[in-house]
C-alpha positions as a printed NumPy array, in Angstrom:
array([[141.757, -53.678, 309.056],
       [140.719, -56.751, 307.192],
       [142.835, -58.151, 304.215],
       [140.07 , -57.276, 301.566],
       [139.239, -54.018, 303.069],
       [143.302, -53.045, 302.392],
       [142.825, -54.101, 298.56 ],
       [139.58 , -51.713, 298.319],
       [141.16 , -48.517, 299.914],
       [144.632, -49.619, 298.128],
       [142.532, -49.569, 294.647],
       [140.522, -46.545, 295.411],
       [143.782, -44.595, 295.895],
       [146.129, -45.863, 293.418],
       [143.556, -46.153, 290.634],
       [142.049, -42.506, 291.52 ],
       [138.56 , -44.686, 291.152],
       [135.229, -44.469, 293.343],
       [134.458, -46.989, 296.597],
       [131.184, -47.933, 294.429],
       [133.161, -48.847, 291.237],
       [135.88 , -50.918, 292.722],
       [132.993, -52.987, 294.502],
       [131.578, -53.671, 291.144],
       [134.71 , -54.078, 289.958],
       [135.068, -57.158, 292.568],
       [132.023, -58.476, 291.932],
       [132.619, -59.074, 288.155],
       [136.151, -60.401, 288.704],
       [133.527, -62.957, 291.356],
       [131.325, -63.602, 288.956],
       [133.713, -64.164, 285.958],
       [135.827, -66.525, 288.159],
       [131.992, -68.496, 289.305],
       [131.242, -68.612, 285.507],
       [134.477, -70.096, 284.7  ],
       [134.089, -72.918, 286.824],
       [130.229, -73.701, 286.555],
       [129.621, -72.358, 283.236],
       [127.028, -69.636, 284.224],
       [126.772, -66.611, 286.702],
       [123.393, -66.374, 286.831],
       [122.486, -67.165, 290.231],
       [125.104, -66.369, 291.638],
       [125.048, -63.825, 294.588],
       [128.028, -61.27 , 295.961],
       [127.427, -59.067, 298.832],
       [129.76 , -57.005, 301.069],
       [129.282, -56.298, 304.805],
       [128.553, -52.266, 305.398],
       [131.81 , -51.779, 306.565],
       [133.543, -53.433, 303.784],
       [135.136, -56.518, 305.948],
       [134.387, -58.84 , 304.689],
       [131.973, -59.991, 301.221],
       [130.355, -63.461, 300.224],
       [130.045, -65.635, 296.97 ],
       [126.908, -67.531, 297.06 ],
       [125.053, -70.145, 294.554],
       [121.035, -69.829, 294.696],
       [119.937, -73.224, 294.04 ],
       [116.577, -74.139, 293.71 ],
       [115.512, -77.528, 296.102],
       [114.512, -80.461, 294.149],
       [113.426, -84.257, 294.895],
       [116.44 , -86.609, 294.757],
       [114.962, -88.37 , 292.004],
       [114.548, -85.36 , 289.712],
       [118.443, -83.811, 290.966],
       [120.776, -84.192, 287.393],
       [123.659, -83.468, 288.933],
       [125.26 , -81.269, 286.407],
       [122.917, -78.986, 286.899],
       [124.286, -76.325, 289.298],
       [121.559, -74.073, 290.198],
       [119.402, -76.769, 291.926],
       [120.253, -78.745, 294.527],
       [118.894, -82.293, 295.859],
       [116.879, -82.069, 299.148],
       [118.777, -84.348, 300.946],
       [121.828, -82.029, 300.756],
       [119.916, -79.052, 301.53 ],
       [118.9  , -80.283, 304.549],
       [122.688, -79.657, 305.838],
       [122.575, -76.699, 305.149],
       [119.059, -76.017, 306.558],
       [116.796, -78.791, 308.509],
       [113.749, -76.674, 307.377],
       [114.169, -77.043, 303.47 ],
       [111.839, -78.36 , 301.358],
       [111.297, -78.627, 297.57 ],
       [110.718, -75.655, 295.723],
       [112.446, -73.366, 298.218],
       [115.93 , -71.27 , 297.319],
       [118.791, -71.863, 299.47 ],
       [122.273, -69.623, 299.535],
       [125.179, -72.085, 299.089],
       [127.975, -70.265, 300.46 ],
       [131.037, -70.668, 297.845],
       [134.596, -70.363, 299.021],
       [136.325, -68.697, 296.505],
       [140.005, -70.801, 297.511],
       [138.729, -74.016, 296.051],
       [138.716, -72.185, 292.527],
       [141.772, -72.867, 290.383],
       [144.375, -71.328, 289.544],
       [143.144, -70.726, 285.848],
       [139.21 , -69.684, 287.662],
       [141.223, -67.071, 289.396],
       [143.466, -65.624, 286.414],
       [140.294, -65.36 , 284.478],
       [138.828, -63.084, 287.308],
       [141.612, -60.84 , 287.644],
       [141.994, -60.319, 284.101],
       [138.15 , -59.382, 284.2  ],
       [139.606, -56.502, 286.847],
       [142.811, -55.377, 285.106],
       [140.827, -54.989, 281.782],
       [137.135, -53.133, 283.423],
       [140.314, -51.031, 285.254],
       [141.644, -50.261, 281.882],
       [138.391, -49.455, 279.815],
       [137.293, -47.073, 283.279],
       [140.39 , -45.693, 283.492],
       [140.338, -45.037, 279.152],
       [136.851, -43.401, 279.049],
       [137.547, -41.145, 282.016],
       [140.545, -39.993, 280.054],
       [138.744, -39.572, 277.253],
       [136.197, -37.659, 279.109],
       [138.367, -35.493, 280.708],
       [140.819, -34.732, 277.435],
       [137.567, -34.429, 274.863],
       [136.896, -31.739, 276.931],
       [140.066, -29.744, 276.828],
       [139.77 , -29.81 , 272.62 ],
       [140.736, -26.292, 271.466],
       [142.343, -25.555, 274.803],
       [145.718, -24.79 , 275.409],
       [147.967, -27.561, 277.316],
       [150.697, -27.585, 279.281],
       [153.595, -30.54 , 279.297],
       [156.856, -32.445, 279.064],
       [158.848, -33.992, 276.455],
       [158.411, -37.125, 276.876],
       [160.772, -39.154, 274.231],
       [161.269, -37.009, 270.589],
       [161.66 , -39.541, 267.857],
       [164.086, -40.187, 264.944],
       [161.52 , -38.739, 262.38 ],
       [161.209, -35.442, 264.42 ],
       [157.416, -36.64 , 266.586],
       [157.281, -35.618, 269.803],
       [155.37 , -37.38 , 272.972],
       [154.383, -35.407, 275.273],
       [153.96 , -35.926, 279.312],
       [150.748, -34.674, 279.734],
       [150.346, -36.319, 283.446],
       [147.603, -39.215, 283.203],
       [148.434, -39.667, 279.879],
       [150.994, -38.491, 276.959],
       [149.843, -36.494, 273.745],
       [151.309, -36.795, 270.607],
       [153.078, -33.463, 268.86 ],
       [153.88 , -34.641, 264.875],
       [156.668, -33.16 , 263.497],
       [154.395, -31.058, 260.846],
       [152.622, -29.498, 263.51 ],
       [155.836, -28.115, 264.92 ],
       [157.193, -24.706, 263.942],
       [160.802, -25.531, 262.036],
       [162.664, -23.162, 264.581],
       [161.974, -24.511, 267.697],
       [163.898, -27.788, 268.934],
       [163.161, -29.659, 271.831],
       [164.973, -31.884, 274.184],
       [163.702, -34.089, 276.471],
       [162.1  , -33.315, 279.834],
       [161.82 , -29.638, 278.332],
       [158.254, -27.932, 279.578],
       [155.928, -27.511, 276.279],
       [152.261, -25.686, 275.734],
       [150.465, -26.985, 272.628],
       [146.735, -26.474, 271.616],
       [144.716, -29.532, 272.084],
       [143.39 , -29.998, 268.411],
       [141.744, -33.449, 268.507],
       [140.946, -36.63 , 271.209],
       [140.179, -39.923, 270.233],
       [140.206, -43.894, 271.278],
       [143.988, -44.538, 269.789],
       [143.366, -46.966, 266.472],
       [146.438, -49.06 , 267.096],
       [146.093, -49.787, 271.025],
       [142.786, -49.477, 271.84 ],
       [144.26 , -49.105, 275.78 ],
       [144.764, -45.872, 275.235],
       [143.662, -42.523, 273.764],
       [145.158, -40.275, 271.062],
       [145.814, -36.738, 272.405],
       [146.843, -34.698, 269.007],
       [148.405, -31.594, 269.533],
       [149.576, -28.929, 267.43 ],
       [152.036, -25.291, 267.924],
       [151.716, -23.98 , 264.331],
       [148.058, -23.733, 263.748],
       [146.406, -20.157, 263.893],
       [143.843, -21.744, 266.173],
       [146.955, -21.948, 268.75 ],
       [148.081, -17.985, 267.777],
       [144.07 , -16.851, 268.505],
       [144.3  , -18.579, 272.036],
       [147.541, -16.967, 273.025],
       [145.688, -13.885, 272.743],
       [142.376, -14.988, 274.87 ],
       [145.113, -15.4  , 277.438],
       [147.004, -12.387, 277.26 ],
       [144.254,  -9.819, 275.755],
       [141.495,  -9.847, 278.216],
       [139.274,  -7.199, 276.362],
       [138.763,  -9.999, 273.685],
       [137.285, -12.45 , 276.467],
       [135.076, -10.505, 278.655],
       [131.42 , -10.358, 279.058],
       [130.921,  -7.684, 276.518],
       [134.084,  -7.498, 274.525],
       [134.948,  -4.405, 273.177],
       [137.14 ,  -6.062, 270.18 ],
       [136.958,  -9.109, 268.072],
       [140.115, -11.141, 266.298],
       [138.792, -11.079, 262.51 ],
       [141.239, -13.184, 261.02 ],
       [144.729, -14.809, 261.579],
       [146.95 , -16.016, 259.082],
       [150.235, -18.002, 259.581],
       [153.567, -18.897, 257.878],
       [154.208, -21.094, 261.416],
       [158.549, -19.609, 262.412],
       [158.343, -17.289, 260.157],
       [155.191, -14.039, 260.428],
       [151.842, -13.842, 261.669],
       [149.603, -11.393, 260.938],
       [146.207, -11.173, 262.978],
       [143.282,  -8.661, 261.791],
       [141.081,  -6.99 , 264.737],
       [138.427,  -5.183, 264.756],
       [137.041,  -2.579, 267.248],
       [132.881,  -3.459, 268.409],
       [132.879,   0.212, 270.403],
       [133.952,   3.425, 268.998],
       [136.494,   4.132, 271.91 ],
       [138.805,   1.335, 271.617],
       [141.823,   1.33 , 270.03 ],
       [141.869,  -2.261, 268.616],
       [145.565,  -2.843, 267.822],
       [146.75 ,  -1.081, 270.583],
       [145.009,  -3.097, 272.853],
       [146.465,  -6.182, 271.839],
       [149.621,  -4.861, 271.449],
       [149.339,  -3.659, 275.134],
       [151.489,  -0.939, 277.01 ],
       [155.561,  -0.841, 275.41 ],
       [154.298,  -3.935, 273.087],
       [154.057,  -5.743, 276.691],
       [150.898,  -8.04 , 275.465],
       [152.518,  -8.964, 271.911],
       [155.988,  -9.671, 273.701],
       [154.83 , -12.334, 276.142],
       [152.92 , -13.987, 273.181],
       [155.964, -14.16 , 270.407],
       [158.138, -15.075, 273.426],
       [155.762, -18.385, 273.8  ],
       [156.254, -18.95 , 269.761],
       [160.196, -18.208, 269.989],
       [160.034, -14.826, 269.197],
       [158.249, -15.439, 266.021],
       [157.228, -11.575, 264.066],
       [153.536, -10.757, 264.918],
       [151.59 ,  -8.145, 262.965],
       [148.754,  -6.471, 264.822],
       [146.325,  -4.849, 261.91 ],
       [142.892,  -3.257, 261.724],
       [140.639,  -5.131, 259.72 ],
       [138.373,  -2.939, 257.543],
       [135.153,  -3.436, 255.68 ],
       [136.359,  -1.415, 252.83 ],
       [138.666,  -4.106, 250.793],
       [141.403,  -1.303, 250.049],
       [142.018,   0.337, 253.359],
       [142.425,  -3.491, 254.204],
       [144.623,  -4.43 , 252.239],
       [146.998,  -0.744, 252.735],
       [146.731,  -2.096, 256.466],
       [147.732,  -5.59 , 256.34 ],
       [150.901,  -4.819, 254.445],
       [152.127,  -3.571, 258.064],
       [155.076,  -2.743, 258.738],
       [155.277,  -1.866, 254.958],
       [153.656,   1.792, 253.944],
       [151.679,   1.727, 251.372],
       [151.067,   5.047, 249.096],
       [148.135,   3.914, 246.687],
       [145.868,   1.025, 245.861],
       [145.007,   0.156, 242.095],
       [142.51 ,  -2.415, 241.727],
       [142.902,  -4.079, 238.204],
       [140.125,  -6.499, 238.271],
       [137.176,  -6.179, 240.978],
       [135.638,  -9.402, 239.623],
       [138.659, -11.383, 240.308],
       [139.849,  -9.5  , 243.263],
       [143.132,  -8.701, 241.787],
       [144.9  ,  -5.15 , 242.957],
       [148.294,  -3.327, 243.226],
       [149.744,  -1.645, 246.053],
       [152.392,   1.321, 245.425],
       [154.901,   1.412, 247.971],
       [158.495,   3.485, 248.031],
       [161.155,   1.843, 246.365],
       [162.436,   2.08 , 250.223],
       [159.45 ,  -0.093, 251.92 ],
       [159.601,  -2.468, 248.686],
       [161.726,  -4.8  , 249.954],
       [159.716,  -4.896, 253.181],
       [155.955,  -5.048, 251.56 ],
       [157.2  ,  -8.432, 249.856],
       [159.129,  -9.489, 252.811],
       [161.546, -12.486, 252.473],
       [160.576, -14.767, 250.292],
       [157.395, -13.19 , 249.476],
       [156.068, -13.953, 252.873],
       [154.799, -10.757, 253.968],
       [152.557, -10.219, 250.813],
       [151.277, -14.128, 250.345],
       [150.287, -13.453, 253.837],
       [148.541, -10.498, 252.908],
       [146.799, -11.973, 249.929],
       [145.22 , -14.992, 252.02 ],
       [144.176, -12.37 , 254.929],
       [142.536, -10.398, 252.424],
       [141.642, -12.871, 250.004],
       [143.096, -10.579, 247.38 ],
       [145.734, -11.254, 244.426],
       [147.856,  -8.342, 245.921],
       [150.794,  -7.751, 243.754],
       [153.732,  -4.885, 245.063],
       [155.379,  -2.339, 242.577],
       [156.777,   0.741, 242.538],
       [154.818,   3.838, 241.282],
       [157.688,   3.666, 238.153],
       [157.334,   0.045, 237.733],
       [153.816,   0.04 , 238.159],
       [153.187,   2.899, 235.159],
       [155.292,   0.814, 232.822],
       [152.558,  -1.743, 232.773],
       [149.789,  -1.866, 230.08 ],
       [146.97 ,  -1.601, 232.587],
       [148.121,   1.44 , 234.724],
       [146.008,   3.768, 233.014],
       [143.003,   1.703, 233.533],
       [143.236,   0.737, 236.679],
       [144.496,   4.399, 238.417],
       [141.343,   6.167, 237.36 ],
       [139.12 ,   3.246, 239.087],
       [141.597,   3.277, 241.717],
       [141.423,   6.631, 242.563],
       [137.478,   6.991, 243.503],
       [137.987,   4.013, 245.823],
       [140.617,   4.597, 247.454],
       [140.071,   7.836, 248.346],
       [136.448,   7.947, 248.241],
       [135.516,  11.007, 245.984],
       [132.117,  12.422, 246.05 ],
       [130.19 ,  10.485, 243.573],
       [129.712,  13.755, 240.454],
       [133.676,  14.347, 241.155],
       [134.198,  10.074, 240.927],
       [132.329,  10.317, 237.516],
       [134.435,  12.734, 236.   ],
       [137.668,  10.884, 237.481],
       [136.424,   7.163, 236.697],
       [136.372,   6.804, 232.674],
       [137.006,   3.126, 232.236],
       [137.12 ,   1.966, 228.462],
       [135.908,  -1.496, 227.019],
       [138.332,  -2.957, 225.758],
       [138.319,  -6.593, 227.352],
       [136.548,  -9.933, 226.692],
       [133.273,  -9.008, 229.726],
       [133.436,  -5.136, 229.492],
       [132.281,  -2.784, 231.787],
       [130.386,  -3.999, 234.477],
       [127.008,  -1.902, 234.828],
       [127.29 ,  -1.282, 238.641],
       [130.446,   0.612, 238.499],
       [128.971,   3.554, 236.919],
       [126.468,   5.876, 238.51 ],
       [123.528,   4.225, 237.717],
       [120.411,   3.966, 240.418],
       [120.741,   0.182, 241.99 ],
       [116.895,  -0.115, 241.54 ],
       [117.67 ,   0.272, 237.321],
       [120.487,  -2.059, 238.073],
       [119.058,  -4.808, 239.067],
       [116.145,  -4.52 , 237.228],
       [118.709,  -4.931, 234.486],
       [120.522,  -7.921, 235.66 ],
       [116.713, -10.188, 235.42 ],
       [117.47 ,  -9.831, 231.938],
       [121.041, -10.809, 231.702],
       [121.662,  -7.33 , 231.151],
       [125.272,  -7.256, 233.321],
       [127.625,  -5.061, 231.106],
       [128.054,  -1.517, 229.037],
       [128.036,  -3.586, 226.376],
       [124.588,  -6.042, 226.641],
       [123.016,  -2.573, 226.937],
       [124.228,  -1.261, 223.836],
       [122.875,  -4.44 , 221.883],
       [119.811,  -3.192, 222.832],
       [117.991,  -0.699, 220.752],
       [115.114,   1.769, 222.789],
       [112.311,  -0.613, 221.218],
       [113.853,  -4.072, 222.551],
       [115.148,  -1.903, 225.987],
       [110.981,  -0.638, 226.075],
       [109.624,  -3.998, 225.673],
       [111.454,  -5.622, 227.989],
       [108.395,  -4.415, 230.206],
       [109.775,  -2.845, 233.459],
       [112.17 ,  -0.568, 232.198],
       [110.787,   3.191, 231.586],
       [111.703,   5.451, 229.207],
       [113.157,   7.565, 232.106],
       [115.549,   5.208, 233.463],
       [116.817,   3.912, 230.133],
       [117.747,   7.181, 229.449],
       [119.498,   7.589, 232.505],
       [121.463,   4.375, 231.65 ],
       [122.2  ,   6.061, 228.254],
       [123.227,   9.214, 230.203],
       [125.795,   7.379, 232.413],
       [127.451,   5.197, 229.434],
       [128.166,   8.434, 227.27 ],
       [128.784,  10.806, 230.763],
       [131.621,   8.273, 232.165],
       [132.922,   5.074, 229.642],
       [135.005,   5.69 , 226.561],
       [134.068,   3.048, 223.906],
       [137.238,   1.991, 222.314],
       [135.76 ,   0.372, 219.034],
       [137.507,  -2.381, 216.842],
       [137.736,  -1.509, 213.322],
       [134.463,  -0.715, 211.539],
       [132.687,  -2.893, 209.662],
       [130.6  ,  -3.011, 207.106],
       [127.012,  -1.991, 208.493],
       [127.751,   0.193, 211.55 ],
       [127.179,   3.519, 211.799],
       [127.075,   6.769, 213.779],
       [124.459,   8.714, 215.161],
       [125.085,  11.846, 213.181],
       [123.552,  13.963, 215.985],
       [126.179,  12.876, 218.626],
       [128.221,   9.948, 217.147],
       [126.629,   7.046, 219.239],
       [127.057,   4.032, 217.591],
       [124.446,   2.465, 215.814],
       [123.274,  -0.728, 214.224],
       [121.346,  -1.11 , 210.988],
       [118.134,  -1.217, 211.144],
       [118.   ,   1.183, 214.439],
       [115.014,   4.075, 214.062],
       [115.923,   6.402, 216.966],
       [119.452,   6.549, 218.127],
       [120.172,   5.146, 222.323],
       [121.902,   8.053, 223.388],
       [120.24 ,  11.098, 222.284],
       [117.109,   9.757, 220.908],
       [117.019,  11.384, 217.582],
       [114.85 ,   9.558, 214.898],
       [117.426,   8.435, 212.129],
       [117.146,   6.716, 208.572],
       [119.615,   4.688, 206.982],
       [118.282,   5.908, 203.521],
       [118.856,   9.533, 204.629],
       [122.373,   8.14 , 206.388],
       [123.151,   6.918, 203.029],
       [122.331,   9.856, 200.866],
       [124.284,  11.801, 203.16 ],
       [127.648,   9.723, 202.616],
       [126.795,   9.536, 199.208],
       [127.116,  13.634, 199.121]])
């Protein structure tokens, strides 16, 4: 075996590279070495016999007369010397000048193979880059390479190293080096400070890393028609997850599934995150029964919601499962409130009725939570105005059709309504007599109007003590035609 067919196979092995790039590879460490000496590589030729032997350097140089030859001009060449090389030459004809690559120097040369080592280098980075880009939101397996003073962690990741920061390590795992690792591949880039190399970032605490531990181990949520979905994950990384699923068919039990036979499925994943507490919930479209379930392991008794606007609730728990609802530190109900993207606040029933807005809240609570029919919610839900907005309009039992007809005219709350009087409510054009009534009907049916102290110029409907402004003709509620004249006499009596 030739000399340069050795240095081909030796490159094609030990660089993992193709027969076809290493010859190119060749022929630009040629060509750079050519240009270095004669100040252009433009006609000059390699070629390689078929059964890589053997390969040639060769000048094309155009025959000229003697007279015209400047002889600093490489790519001609005077007839008289290309008649050496062939007695048939004449001018205007192209001869290949065979070029021994040994009468370079020693600087030609160095130029050439740095051409190699840095086309080897820039192959060898983009294939990594390739390869790695590819394995972004994948899970990776590894050593510990080196772990640094500030806590960073470089990871042996074969044909190159990733790089573990100490922020994306959970706080109660430690590492040593040579230890085997598995980290999800979050990002893969040319590195900014050596541009030899890539950046491999990877990461254990993100929930991205939690919700491919269960594609692994739960293969229901990774089959051709999945029968249950991961909702949401949320994750205090050492300390609790808690991951919301959600059933697509009837049949399936969706936590039990991923909890798997004896907890055998949610065992083998906190084992890979140091034993790490996992909570398993249902997610469920109604915000409540949510919320009840993602304070797992804690049972919950009751939801109040205080504020549907702002999404703010309270869950009643035993004084026994307090303790546990909060969890240490708070964890187990911050992670609750970002799962649910609720302000979830944790009392006892006592506790809870000493504050100012239990009864308000329990009697909207109560047709939520447990979903009473909607004549039985009306005579359980009897909020009362008494803040800045009021009332909204859609929490009482009002047709959605008068609703939003409503809400074109900025007519939101209990209260914009009752600014109204039947002539302003009539001309707003779309609103029938019908369905104002029925708006009427619902406002004195389920809210209490808690009313600051009077005024001068309000009144009540002496038929069924609706309020009323000055000035009104009928009253809102029961539609009984009034005077103020006749309102006055009457006081005056």
């Amino acid at each position: 075996m030739s000399e340069f067919k050795e240095a081909v196979e030796a490159m094609i092995n030990e660089k993992g590279l193709s027969k076809d790039l290493v010859l190119d590879i060749v022929k630009q460490s040629l060509l750079a070495s050519y240009k270095n000496k004669y100040k252009t590589d433009e006609n000059a030729v390699v070629t390689f016999a078929d059964d890589l032997s053997s390969f040639e350097l060769a000048a094309r140089r155009t025959v000229v007369d003697d007279e015209e030859y400047y002889a600093d001009d490489f790519t001609e060449i005077p007839l008289s010397e290309a008649l050496e090389f062939n007695d048939e030459a004449e001018v205007g004809d192209e001869l290949l000048i065979p070029i021994d690559p040994k009468t370079f120097s020693t600087s030609t040369v160095q130029t050439g193979k740095q051409r190699v080592q840095s086309q080897i280098r820039e192959i060898q980075k983009d294939e990594l880059l390739s390869e790695f880009k590819g394995k972004v939101g994948e899970i990776i397996n590894g050593y510990v390479q080196t772990v640094k003073e500030n806590g960073d962690i470089m990871v042996d990741l074969g044909k190159t190293s990733g790089y573990l920061p100490a922020k994306n390590q959970s706080p109660k795992e430690v590492y040593t080096k040579g230890d085997r690792i598995r980290c999800y591949v979050e990002s893969v880039k040319p590195d900014e400070k050596n541009e030899k190399n890539i950046r491999v970032l990877l990461t254990r605490v993100s929930e991205d890393f939690i919700r491919k531990l269960f594609y692994i181990n739960v293969p229901e949520l990774v089959s051709k028609d999945p029968g249950l979905e991961i909702v949401k994950i949320v994750r205090v990384a050492g300390y609790r997850t808690k991951v919301a699923v959600w059933p697509k068919k009837s049949d399936i039990d969706a936590v039990g599934t991923c909890v798997g036979l004896k907890g055998a499925r949610i065992q083998m994943i906190m084992k890979e995150i140091d034993d790490e507490r996992i909570d398993v919930v249902r997610w469920d479209p109604n915000p409540l029964e949510y919320i009840a379930n993602a304070l797992s392991p804690a049972k919950v008794e009751r939801i109040y919601v205080t504020d549907y606007d702002k999404k703010m609730a309270v869950a009643i728990v035993d004084q026994s499962q307090l303790s546990l609802a909060i969890g240490k530190q708070g964890m187990n109900v911050r992670l609750v409130n970002r799962m649910c993207d609720w302000m979830v606040d944790v009392k006892t029933q006592e506790d809870f009725e000493s504050m100012d807005i239990f009864e308000q809240a329990r009697a909207a609570a109560d047709a939520a939570f447990t979903e009473l029919p909607e004549e039985e919610a009306a005579e359980d839900v009897n909020p009362a105005i008494n803040d800045e907005e009021g009332i909204p309009l859609t929490e009482l039992p009002i047709d959605k059709a008068i609703v939003s007809k409503l809400e074109k005219h900025d007519i939101l709350y209990v209260e914009d309504f009752l600014d109204y009087t039947a002539e302003e409510i009539a001309d707003l054009g779309d609103i029938s007599e019908e369905e104002a009534a029925a708006v009427n009907k619902a406002i004195s049916e389920t809210v209490d109007i808690i009313e600051e102290d009077s005024e001068e110029g309000t009144f009540e409907c002496p038929n069924c003590g609706h309020p009323l402004k000055e000035g009104m003709t009928e009253c809102p509620n029961c539609h009984v035609e009034i005077s103020f004249e006749s309102l006055d006499e009457e006081d005056g009596e």
